[in-house]
N, C-alpha and C positions, 0 to 999 in steps of 0.2 A: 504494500500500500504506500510506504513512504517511496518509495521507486516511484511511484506512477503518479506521486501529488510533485517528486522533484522533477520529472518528465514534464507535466503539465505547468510548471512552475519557472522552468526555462524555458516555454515556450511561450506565453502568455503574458510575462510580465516584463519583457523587452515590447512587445505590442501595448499593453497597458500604459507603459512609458510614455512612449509617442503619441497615445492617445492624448496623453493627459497635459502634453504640452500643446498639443493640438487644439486642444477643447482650451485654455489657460490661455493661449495668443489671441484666441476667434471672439473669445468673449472679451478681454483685452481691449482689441479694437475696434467692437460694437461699442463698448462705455466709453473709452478716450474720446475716439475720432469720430463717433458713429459711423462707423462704416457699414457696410450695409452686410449680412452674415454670409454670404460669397463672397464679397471683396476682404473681410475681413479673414476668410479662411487662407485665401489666397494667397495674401499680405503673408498672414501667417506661413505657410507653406516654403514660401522663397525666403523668409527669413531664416529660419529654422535652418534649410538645406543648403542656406550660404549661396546661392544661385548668382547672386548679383544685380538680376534685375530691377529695376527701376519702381519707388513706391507707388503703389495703386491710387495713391489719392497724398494730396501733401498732410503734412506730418506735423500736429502742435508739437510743443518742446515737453508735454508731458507723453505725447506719443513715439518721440523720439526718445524719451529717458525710458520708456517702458520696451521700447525696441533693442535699447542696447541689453537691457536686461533681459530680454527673452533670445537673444543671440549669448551673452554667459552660460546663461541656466542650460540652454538646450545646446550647445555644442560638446558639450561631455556627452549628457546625457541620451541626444540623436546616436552619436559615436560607440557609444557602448549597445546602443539598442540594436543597430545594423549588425555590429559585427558578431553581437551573440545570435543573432537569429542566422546570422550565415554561417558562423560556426554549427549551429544547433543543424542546419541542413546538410551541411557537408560531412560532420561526422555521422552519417546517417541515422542522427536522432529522429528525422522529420519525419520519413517512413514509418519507422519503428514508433511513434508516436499515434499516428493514427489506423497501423495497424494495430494498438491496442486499445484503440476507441473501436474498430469494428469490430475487433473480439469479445470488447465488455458488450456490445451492441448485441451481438448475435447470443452471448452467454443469455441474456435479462431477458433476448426472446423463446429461450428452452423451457420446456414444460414435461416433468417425465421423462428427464434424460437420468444415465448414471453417470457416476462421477466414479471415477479409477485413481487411485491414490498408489503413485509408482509406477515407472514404468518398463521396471526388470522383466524376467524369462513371464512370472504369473501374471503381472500386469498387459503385457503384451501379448499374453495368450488370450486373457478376456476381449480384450478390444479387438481382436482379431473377429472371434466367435461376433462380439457384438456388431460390428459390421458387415458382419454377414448377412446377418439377422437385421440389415438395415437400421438398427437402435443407434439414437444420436449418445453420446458421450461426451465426457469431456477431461481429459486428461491432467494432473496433475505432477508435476517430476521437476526437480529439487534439481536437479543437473543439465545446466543451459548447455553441455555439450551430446547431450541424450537427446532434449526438447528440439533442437535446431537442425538435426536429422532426419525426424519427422517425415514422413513419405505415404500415413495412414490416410482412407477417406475422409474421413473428419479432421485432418489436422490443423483447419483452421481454430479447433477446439483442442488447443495448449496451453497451462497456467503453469509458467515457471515460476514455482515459489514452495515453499514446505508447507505441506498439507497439515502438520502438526497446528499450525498459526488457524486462530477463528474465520482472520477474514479473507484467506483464502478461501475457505472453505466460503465464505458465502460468496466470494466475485466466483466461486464455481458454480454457483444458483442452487445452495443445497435447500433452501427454502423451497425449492419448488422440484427438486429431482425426487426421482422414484426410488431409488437405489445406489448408496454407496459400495464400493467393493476398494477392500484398503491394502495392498499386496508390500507392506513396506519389509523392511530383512529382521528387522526388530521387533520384538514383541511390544515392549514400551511404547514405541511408537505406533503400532498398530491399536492398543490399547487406548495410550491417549485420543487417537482419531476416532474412534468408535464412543468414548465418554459425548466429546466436543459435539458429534456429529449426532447423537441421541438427543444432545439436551436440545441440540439446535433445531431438528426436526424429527418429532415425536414418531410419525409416522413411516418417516423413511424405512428400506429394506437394507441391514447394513449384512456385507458380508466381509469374513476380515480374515488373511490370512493367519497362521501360528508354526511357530517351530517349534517351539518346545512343548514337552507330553502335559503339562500341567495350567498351561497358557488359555488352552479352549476355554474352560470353564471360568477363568477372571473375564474372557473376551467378552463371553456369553453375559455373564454374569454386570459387564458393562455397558452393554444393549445388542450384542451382536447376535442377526437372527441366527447367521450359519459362519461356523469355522470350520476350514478348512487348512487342514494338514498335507502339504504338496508330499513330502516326503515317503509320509504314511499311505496317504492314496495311491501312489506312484507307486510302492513295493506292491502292496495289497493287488492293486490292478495285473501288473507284472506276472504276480502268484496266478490270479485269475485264468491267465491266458497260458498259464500253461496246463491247468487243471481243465477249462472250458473256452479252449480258442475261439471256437465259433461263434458259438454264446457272445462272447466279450466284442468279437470286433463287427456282430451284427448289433449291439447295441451301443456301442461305437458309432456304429452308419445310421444309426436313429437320434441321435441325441446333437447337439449342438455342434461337437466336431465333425460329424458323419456329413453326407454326400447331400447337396443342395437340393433334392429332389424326395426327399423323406422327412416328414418333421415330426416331433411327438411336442403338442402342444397343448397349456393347460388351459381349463376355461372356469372360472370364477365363476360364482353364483351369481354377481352383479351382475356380469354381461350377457345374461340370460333376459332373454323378453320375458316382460312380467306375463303373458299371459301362459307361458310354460313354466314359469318358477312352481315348484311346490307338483310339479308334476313327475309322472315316470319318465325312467328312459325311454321306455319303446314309445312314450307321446311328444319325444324328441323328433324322433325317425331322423337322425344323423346319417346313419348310413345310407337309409333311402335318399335321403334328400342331398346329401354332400360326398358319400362314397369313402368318407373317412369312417374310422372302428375308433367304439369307445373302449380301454383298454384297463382304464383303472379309474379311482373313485374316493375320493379321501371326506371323511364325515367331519361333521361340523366338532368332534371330538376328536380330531385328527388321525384316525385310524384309516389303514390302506386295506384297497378293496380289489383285488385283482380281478381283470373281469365281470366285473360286478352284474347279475341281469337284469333281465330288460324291468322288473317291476320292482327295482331300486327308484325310491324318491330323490329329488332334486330338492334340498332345503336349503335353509340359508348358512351361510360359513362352508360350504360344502365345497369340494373342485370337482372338475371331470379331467381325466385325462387322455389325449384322443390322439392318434394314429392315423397318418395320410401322406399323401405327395402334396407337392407343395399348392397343385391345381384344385386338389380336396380339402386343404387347411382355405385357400381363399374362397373356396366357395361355405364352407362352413362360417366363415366368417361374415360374410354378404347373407346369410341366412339369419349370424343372430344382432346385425345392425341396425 
């Protein structure tokens, strides 16, 4: 934040300057001479810029005392104004300036994005997934020689600064994102980001990495919906595939990393039409109607339903979980819009 107030700060108040001698001359010589507020700007203008030109209108001895004084006052201070603002352009602050006004621009107009906190091997793997899945994001990474590499679809969505700090967290619009995901190497700082990010927004989904075996449960215990142990999933999975190859790498091809043409996606009770809420499956007709398979079923007490049949109720807090190609996810979706 002080970054971006000293950014705006050398930008603004070399122009501020000028103004203020601008507006200080024009009124000057409206009261002196009565000049008229064009001649007076004018007057002013050549004055200021040392031009040489010849006065606009003859000059009392108090408009001439008040000339030499606005030629003192403003030759420092025109002097200084120009060459900071050309310095400020040529060391390429001036880009770099208003590419962080479209950036804060475009953050304040996200609504239901995630925000990725790091962006090492795990942080780089979600954003990858997330892009696929066309979900807008917005990245957060502590190392301007990481951030300025950048080459993702979203990249115009980058905040180099440490996600540890609040008001990063809120120039990432956590106010209004859906889901945090915090992949930093430290537990502490993972920790920390999931306290800051709870109190800040109640409802958010926070997922947070952990290294160490005892870590989950403080994360948890700090607002984190879900922790995730890379290490531990990594072996486990590993073990998997050698126990049940097939198994693993067809549910592999269904889930988020698997093949663009298969999706397994949930559906909330909200986004159900009221007038099938509180109904059965089979008064779904999903499969009739969209060609996707309902495959699972989790109850408003969060237990999982493999399969669930067709004269399982739809209530409230409830999910479905459904199975399709991506041509039967969209038409499911145009079905409950």
């Amino acid at each position: 934040m002080f970054d971006g107030f000293k950014s705006y700060y050398r930008f603004y108040a070399p122009l501020l300057i000028l103004l203020g001698v601008w507006l200080m001359g024009t009124i000057g010589y409206v009261i002196i001479d009565n000049y008229t507020w064009f001649d007076a700007f004018y007057m002013t203008i050549i004055t200021v810029a040392t031009v040489g030109y010849g006065e606009v209108a003859p000059l009392s001895h108090s408009g001439k005392l008040f000339t030499a004084f606005l030629i003192i006052t403003s030759f420092g201070t025109f002097a200084y104004a120009v060459s900071s603002i050309t310095k400020f352009v040529l060391d390429g602050e001036f880009n770099e300036f208003f590419k962080n006004r479209k950036l804060n621009k475009t953050i304040e107009d996200l609504t239901d994005h995630v925000i990725i906190c790091g962006y090492g091997r795990n942080g780089r793997q979600a954003a990858q997934v997330l892009k696929k899945h066309n979900k807008r994001f917005v990245v957060i990474e502590n190392d301007l020689k990481v951030t300025s590499s950048f080459n993702h679809k979203f990249k115009d969505l980058v905040l180099t600064g440490n996600s540890t700090h609040d008001d990063v967290l809120i120039k990432a619009g956590i106010f209004r994102a859906k889901a945090l995901i915090t992949t930093l190497p430290v537990d502490a700082d993972n920790l920390f980001i999931v306290l800051t990010a709870r109190n800040l927004n109640k409802n958010l989904t926070i997922i947070s990495r952990a290294s160490e075996d005892n870590s989950d449960t403080k994360l948890k215990i700090a607002g984190a919906d879900n922790v995730i142990m890379p290490d531990k999933v990594g072996g486990a999975h590993m073990a998997s595939l050698v126990m049940k190859p097939d198994v693993m790498e067809f549910i592999d091809h269904i889930t988020a990393e698997g093949g663009d043409n298969i999706n397994l996606e949930e559906i909330s009770f909200n986004k159900i039409p009221d007038e099938l809420k509180n109904k059965t499956l089979k008064d779904l007709e999903i499969r009739n109607r969209s060609g996707a398979n309902i495959i699972g079923y989790k109850t408003a007490m969060g237990e999982y339903i493999v399969n669930p049949s067709a004269d399982t109720r739809i209530i409230a807090e409830s999910k479905l979980f459904v199975l399709g190609t991506q041509e039967q996810i969209n038409a499911l979706k145009k079905i409950l819009s």
